[in-house]
Structure formats: C-alpha cells, structure tokens
C-alpha positions in Angstrom: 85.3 144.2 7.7 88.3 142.8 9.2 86.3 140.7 11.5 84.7 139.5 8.5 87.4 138.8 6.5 89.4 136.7 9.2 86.0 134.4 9.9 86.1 134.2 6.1 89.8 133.0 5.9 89.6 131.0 8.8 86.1 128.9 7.1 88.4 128.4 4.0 91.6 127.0 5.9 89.3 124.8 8.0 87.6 123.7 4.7 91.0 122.6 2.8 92.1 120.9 6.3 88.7 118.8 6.9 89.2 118.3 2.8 92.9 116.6 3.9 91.4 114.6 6.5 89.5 111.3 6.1 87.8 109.2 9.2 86.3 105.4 8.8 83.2 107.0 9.8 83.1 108.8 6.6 84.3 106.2 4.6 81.6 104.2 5.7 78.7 106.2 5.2 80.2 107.7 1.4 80.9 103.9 0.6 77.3 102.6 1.4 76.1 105.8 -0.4 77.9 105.5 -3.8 77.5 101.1 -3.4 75.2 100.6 -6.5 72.9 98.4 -5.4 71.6 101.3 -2.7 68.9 102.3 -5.3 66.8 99.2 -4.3 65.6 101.3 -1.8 64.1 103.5 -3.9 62.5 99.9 -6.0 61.4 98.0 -3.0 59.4 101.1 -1.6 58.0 102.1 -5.5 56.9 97.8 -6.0 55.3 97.9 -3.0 53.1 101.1 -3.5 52.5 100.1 -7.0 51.2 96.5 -5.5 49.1 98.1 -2.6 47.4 100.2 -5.4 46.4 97.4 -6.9 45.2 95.5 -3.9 43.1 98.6 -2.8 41.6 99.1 -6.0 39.8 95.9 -4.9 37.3 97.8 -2.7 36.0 99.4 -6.0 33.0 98.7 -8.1 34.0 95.3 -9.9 32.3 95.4 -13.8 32.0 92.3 -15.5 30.4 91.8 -19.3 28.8 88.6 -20.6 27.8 87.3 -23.1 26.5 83.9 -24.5 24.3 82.1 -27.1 23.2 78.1 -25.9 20.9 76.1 -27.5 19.0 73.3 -25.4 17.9 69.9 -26.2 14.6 70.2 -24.1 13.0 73.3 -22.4 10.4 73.1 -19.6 6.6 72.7 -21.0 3.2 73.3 -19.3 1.9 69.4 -19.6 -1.5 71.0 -20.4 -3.7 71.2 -23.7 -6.7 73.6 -23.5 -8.6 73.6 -26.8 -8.0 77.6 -28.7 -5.9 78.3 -26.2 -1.7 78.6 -27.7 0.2 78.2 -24.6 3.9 79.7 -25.0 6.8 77.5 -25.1 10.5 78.8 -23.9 12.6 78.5 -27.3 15.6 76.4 -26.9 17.9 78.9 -28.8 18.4 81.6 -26.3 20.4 84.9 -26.5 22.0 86.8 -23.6 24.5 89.8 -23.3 24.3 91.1 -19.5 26.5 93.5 -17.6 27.0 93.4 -13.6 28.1 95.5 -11.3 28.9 94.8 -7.9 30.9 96.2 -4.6 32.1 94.2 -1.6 30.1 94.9 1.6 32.9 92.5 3.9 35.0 90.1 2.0 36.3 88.3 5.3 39.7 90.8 5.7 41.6 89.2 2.7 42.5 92.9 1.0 43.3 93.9 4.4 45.3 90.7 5.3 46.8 90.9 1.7 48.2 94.9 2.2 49.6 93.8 5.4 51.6 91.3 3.6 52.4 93.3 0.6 54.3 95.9 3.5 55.4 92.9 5.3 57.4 91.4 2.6 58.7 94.7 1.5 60.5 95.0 4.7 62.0 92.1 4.3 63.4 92.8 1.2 64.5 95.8 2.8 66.3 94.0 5.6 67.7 91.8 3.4 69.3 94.6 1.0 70.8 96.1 4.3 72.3 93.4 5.0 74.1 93.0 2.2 74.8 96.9 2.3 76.4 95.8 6.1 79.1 93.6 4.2 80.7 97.0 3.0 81.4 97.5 5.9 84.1 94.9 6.3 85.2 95.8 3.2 86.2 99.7 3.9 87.4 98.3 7.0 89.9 96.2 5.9 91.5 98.9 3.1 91.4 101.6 5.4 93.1 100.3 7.8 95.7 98.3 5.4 96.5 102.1 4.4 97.1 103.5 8.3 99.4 100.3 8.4 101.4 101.0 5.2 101.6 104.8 6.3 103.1 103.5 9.8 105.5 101.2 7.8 106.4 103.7 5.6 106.8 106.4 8.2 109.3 103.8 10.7 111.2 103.3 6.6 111.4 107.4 6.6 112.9 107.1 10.4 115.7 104.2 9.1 116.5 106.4 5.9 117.6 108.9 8.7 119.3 107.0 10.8 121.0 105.7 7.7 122.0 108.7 6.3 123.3 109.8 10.0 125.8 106.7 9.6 126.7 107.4 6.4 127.9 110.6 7.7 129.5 109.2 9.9 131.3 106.5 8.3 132.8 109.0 5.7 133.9 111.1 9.0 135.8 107.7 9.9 137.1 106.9 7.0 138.9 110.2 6.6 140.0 109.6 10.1 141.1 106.3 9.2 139.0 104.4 11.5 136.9 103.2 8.9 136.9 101.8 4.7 135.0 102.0 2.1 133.6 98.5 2.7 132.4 99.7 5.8 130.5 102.2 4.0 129.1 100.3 1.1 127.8 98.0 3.2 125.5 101.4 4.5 125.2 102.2 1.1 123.4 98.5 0.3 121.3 99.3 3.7 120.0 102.3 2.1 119.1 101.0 -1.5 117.6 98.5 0.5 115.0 100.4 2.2 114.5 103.1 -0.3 113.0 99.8 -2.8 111.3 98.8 0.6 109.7 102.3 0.1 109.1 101.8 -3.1 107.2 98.9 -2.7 105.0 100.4 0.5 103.7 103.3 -1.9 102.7 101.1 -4.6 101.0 98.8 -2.5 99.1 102.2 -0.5 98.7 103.3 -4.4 96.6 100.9 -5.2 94.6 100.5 -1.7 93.8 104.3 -2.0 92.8 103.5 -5.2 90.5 100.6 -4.1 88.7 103.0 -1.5 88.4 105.6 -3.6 86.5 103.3 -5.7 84.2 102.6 -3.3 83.7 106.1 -1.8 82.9 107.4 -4.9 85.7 110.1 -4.2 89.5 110.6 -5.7 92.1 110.0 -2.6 95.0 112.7 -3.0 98.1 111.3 -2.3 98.3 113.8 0.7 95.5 113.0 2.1 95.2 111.9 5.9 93.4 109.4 7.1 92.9 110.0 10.6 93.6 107.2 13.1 90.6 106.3 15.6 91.4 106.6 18.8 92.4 103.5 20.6 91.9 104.6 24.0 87.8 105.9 22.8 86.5 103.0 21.5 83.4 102.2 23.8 81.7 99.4 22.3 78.6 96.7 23.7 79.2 92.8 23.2 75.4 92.7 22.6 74.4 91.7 19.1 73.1 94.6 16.9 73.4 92.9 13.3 70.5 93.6 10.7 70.3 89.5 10.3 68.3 89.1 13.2 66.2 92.2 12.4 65.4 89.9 9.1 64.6 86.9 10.7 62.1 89.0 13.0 60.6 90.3 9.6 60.1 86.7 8.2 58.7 85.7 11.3 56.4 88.7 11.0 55.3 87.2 7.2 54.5 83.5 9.3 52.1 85.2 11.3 50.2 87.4 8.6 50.3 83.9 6.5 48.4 82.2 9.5 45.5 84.9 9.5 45.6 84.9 5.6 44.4 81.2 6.1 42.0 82.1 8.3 40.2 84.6 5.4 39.8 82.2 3.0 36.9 80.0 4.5 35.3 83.4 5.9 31.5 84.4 4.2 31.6 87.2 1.8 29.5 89.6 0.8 28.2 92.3 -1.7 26.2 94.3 -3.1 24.9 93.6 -7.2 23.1 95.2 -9.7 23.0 93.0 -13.2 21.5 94.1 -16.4 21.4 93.6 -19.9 18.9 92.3 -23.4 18.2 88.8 -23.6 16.2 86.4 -25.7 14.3 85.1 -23.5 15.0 87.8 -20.9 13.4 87.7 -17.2 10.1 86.1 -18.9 11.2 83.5 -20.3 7.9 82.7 -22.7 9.3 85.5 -24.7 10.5 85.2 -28.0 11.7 88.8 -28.3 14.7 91.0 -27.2 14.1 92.4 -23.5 16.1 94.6 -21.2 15.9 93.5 -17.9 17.9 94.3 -14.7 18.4 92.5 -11.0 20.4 94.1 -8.0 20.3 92.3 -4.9 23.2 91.4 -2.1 24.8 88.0 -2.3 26.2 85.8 0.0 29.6 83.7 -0.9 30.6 80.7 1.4 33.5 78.7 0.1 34.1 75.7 2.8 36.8 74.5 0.6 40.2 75.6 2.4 39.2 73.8 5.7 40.4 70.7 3.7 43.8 71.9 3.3 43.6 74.3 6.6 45.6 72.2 9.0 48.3 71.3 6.3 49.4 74.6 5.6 49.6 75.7 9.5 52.0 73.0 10.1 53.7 73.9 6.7 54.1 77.2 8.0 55.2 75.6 11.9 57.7 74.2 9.5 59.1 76.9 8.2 58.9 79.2 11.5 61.0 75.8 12.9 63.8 76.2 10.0 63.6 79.9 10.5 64.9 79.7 14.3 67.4 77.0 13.3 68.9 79.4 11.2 68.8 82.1 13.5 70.3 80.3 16.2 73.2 79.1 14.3 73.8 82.7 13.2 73.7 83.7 16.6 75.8 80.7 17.9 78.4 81.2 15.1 78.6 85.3 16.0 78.9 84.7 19.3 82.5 82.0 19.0 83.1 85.3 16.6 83.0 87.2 19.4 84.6 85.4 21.7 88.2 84.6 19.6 88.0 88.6 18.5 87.8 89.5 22.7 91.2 87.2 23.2 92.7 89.0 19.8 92.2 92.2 21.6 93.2 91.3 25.3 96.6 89.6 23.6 97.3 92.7 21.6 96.7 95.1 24.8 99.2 92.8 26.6 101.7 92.7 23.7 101.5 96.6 23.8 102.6 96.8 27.3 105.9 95.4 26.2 106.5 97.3 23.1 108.0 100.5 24.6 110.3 98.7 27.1 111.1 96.8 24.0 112.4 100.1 21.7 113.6 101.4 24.8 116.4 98.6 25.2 117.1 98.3 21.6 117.8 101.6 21.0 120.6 101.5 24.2 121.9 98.3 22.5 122.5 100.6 18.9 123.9 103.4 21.1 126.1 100.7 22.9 126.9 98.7 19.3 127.7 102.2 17.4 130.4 103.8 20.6 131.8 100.0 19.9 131.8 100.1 16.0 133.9 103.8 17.0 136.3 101.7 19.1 136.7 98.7 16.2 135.1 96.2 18.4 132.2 95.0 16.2 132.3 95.5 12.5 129.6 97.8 10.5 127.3 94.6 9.9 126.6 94.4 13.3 126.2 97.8 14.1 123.9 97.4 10.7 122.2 94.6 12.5 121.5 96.3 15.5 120.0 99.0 13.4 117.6 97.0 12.2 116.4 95.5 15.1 115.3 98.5 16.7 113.6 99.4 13.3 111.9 96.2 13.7 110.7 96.8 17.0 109.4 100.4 16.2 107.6 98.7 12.9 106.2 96.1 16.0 104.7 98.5 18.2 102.9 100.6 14.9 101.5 97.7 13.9 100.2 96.5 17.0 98.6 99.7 17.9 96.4 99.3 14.4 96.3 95.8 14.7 94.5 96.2 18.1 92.6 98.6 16.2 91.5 96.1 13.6 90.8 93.8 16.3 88.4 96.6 17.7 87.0 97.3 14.6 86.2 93.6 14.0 84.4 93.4 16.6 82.2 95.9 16.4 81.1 94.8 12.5 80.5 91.5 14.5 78.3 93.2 16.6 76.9 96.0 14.3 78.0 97.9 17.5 
C-alpha cells in the first residue's frame, strides 16, 4: 500500500509540474486545434462524399416521363383508291404519355473521370486550408517567444533590484560613517523607482501577450506558469523546403491532368441499355384511332462529335494555366529561398555576437567592482558608480536577448522551411 500510495503522489506532483510547464510544441498543436476555421476539415471531406454520392448515383436506372399532344398539318397517305375498300388514315391529332427506363452499359469514363475530380479538388481545398492553418504558426511563434524575452528582461530587472538594494545598504552604512550623503543615496533611491516602473511595464506588456496566447490555445495562462525555453544547442533542422504551398500546387497540377482526360470523355460513344413504354393515340400502329399500350427496349448508341471543335482550345487553355501555375510556384520557391538565405546570416551573426557576450559581463562586472572600491575611496561620485551599474545590467539584458533572439532566428527558419 505504500508502494501504491507513493506512485500515486508522485503521478499527482508530476501532473501539477507538466500543468506549470508549457513548450512551443504544445502551443502549436493546442493553437491549430482551437483555430476556428479547423472544422473545414470536417466540411471539405462531408461536400465531397455528399458530391460523389451524387455522381455515383449516375450508374443507376435513369426514369424519364413524357408526355405530349401535337397536332399535324399533313400525315402520310396511301396514294391508292380501291373501290369498297376504306383504307385507314393516321389522324393528325395524336396523344402520347410514355415512360423510359434506361441504364448505362459504358458512358466513355466521364462518372469515373468526374469522381476523380470531385476527390481531386477536395484535396486541394484541403491543402489550401492547411495552409492557411501553417500561418498560426508564425503567429504562436512570435508571442511565445516575445514572453521568454520579457521573462529574461524582467528576470536581469529582479537581478538590478538586488544589486540596488545591496547599494542602498550600503550607502546608508556610509553615510553613518560619514563617507557618504543623503544625495548620494537618493540618487539610488531614483535608480530603484526607476526599475521597479521598468517592472511594471514588463508585466503588463507579458500580461497581455499571455493573454493573446491563451487566446489562441484555447487555454487560461496562470501567471506562474513556465514556458520552457527550447534548447539552442538541439535544434537540428534541414534547409530543404517542406511548406504545404508546394504540396497545393502539386494538387492543382493533379486537377490539369484529370481536366485533360475529362476532355478526352466527352467525344467518346456511349451506350445503354432502354426499355420505353406507355398509351398512345396512335401508339406503335399508327392507323389506330384508339388508346394502345405499347412498349420498346432496345440498346442505343450515342456519338456526340461536337467537343472536337473546341478540343484543342481547351488543352492549350489548360497548358495555360499549368504555365501560370509553375510561375507561381517558382516565385514562391525563389522568394523562400532569399528567405532562407537572410534568416541563415541572422543566425551565423547572432552565434558570433554570443561568443562575445560573456567576455563582455565578465569585464563589466570587474569595472563595477573597480568603480564601487573607488566610490568607497571618494574618487568617482554615486552617478558613476550608478552608471557602471547599469552597464553591466545592460550587457546581462544583451546576452538574454541574444540567446532568444538566436532562438527566433532558428525558429524562423524552420516555419520557412516547414522544417
């Protein structure tokens, strides 16, 4: 039971601690999850079953009722007069109400062609919607990593609160050792006030960014809540180009190609099977002046010749479009790839700036060291030793935001890539 008990705890701790922790891969996936316009999916895949239904349902017996009452100016007449003998006339007022039935044998592959566009198209859409899903992306991207920036700022503001509050210690020590004044120490005192509204202003602006992504996660931020930096050292990533654009552009290309065999059906023969019947006046004897049922079934050949007229304009209309088509995609790729190219610099100048950083600190924080023993001996006055201060808060601030700014960089890069 103990066993148990401790495996129990130990779930519950590790839930509340993955519950304070946040990564951008999760804010990516939650985002594109809660992002309304997701339920297209579920549209795009219902339109197109509802359409191939409908297509399908072409291979089923077709019915068709008519109906129709002519009267003609002049029937056909036997030109012969045999004496007692009343040849029949056809009446020129004529009554007909027929049904047909009839059920494709071959209709040249248009249903087929048609459901392979029907699917064809739906993936487009589809390609198209997660595309637009992919600019999320960006979007996530730029808030969560505006709030691991204002956490470093604010974290380097926590260290200079310190450090402040150490002189201020200090100051009062000298003062009551005469070595120091009270202007000496007001001038800390402004310091202070001046980064505790600096403070301020980084958790208002983090406020509202945390807002902004919980927004889009679908999810309430707690103000304690971590997110956890990626790791700058573990971010493998390919400079080929992964983005769901050029999956679209192979999907329209796809539609080009079912359009040119779709051209192809439409001078092919068709044929089916019929079966007609119905009353008429004349019916199938047409010397009768009565009401008749009469039926005919029969296959029938259909041969329309008329899109060969047309046929070589709409190839070349769709040569057109196939042309446009790889404009496009080339320009996307050419654009991506100067992308690519200016984000690769942005990252090698930010690894090289890094390198510095630390040597930086280092000598800053020997100049304070150096500019507070002199501040002890009266040889610089508070507002340097102030100014020194802040320099080496400036360079700590430096060196946390290069780190995530090489981190943006990364991250840039591999939405340019889809990587």
């Amino acid at each position: 039971m103990k066993n148990i008990f401790s495996i129990y705890v130990f779930f519950i701790l590790f839930s509340f601690a993955s519950q304070a922790q946040l990564t951008i891969d999760e804010c990516h996936t939650r985002a594109k999850e809660n992002y309304p316009q997701i339920r297209q999916y579920e549209l795009i895949e219902r339109s197109k079953e509802y359409t191939l239904s409908n297509v399908i349902k072409g291979y089923l017996p077709q019915f068709q009722v008519s109906a129709r009452a002519t009267f003609q100016s002049e029937v056909t007449s036997i030109p012969v007069s045999i004496p007692n003998v009343d040849i029949p006339e056809i009446p020129k007022t004529q009554y007909q109400l027929s049904t047909e039935v009839s059920q494709i044998l071959w209709d040249g592959g248009v249903i087929s062609s048609q459901k392979k566009l029907i699917a064809a198209n739906a993936e487009v859409e589809k390609q198209q919607l997660q595309v637009d899903l992919y600019a999320i992306k960006a979007r996530v991207n730029q808030l969560f990593f505006g709030i691991l920036l204002l956490d470093t700022h604010l974290a380097q503001n926590k260290i200079l609160q310190d450090e402040l509050v150490r002189n201020h210690s200090k100051i009062v020590s000298y003062i009551e050792n005469g070595i120091a004044n009270q202007t000496d120490l007001d001038v800390v005192k402004v310091e202070q006030i001046n980064a505790k509204q600096i403070m301020l202003q980084l958790q208002s602006t983090r406020r509202a960014y945390a807002d902004m992504l919980s927004y889009m996660i679908g999810a309430k931020l707690d103000t304690d809540i971590k997110l956890l930096k990626p790791d700058i050292n573990n971010q493998p990533f390919s400079s080929s180009i992964n983005r769901y654009e050029l999956q679209w552009f192979e999907s329209q290309n796809n539609i080009f190609n079912l359009q040119k065999k779709i051209l192809k059906t439409a001078y092919m023969p068709k044929f089916n099977l019929f079966m007609q019947g119905g009353v008429g006046c004349p019916a199938l004897n047409m010397f009768s002046r009565n009401f008749d049922a009469y039926y005919i079934g029969g296959i029938r050949l259909s041969w329309n010749f008329g899109a060969l007229y047309t046929r070589k304009n709409d190839l070349q209309k769709i040569d057109v479009n196939r042309h446009l088509l790889d404009i496009k995609r080339e320009t996307f790729i050419y654009n991506l790839q100067l992308e690519i190219t200016r984000e690769n610099q942005d990252i090698k100048r930010l690894r090289e700036q890094m390198q510095y950083d630390d040597e930086i600190i280092a000598l800053r924080k020997n100049i304070k060291q150096a500019s507070e023993a002199k501040f002890a001996n009266g040889t610089i006055t508070i507002t340097d030793l102030m100014s020194e201060l802040t320099r080496e808060n400036i360079a700590q601030q430096t060196k946390a935001s290069h780190e995530i700014e090489l981190l943006i960089a990364i991250y840039n890069l591999k939405y340019t890539t889809n990587d």
